[in-house]
C-alpha positions as CSV (number, residue, x, y, z in Angstrom):
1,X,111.6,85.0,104.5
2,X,108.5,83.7,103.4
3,X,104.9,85.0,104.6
4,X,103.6,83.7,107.5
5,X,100.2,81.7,107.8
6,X,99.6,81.7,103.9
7,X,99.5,85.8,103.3
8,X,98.9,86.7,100.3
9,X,100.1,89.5,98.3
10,X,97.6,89.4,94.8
11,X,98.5,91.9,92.0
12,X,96.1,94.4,90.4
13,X,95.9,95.0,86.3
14,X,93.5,96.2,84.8
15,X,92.9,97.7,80.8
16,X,90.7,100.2,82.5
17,X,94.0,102.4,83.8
18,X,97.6,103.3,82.3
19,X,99.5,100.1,82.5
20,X,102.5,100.3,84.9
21,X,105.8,102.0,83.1
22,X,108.1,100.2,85.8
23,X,108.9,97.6,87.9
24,X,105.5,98.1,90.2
25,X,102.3,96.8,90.0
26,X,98.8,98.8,89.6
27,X,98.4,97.7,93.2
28,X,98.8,94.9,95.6
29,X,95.8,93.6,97.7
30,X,97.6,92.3,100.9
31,X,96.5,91.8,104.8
32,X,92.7,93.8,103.7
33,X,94.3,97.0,102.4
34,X,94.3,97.7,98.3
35,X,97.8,99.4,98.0
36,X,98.0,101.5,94.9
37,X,100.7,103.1,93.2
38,X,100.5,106.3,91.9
39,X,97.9,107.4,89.5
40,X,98.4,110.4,86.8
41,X,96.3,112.5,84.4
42,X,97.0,109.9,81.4
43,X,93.9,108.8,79.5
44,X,94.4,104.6,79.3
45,X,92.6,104.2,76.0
46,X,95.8,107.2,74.3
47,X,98.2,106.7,76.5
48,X,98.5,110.4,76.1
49,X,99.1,113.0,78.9
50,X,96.2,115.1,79.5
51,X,95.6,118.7,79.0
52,X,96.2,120.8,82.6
53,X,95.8,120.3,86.3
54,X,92.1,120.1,86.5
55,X,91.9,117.5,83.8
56,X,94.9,115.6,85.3
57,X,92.9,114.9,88.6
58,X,90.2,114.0,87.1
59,X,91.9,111.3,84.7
60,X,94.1,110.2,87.5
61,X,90.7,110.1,90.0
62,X,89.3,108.2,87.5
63,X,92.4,105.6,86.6
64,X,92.8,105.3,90.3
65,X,88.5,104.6,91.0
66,X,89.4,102.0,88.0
67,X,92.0,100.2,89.6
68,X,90.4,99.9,92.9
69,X,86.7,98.4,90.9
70,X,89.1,95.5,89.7
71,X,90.6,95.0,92.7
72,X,86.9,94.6,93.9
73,X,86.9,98.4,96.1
74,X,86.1,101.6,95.5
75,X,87.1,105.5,96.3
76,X,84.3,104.7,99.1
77,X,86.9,102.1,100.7
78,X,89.9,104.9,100.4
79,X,91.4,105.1,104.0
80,X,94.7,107.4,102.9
81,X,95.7,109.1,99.6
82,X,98.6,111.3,98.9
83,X,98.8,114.0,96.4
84,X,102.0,114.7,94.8
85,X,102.1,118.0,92.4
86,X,104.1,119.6,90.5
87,X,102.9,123.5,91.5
88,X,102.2,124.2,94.8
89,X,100.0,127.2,92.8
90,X,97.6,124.5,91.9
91,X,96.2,123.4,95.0
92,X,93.4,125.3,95.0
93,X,92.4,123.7,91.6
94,X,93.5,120.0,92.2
95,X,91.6,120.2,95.6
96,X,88.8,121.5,94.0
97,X,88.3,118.3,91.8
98,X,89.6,116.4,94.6
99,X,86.6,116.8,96.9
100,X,84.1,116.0,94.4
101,X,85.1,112.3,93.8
102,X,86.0,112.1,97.6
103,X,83.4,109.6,100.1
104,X,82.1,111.4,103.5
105,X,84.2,111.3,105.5
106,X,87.4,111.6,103.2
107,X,90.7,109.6,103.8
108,X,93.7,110.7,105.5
109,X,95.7,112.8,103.1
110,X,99.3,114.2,102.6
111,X,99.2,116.5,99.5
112,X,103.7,117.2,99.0
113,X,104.0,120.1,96.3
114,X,107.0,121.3,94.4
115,X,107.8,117.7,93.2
116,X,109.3,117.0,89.3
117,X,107.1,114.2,88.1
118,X,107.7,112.4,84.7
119,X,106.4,113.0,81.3
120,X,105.4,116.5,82.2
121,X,102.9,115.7,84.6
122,X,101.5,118.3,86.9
123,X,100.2,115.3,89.2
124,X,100.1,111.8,90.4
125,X,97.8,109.9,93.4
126,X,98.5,107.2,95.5
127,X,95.9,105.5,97.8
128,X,95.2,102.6,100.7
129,X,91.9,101.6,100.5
130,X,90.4,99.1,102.5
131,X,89.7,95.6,100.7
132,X,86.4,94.2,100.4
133,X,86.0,90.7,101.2
């Protein structure tokens, strides 16, 4: 099945964030939304993991806010995020980093704990954002 009317489904990359590991893109832009995959606490420029949950966040705040500028968005366009983590003992922590990069009002949210990421990670975001035309 093809798509219908000439919809587009455009792939994001960017340098700015940890290339994909897999068979996914950074993100898709498709029918107005920017969806993107899951974001962790690796610094782009290393490719190293970094340094506990509050740092892990941030970087993956940051890769995310990267991925969304190239797809021409921002965490101002974020309509839903979720949160997985690794320790349902740091939610007080992520969330606490959380809110500061977040627009007003913040997106919809699911924030699953308890879940065995790779590579060690104590943390990886996933967001729908709107697209800008």
């Amino acid at each position: 099945m093809g798509h219908e009317g000439g919809a587009a489904r455009v792939a994001i990359e960017t340098d700015a964030a940890p290339a994909a590991l897999g068979p996914y893109s950074q993100a898709i832009v498709a029918g107005g939304f920017v969806f993107c995959s899951g974001t962790a606490g690796i610094d782009p420029e290393t490719g190293q993991v970094v340094e506990g949950i509050e740092a892990q966040t941030e970087q993956a705040l940051a890769n995310l806010s990267a991925i969304l500028e190239a797809a021409g968005a921002s965490l101002a366009d974020l309509v839903k995020t979720t949160i997985f983590y690794a320790d349902v003992d740091d939610f007080a922590k992520l969330n606490e980093v959380y809110a500061r990069f977040m627009p007003d009002p913040p997106p919809a949210r699911s924030a699953p704990a308890n879940v065995r990421l790779p590579r060690g990670l104590l943390v990886s975001i996933e967001a729908v954002a709107l697209a800008r035309d």
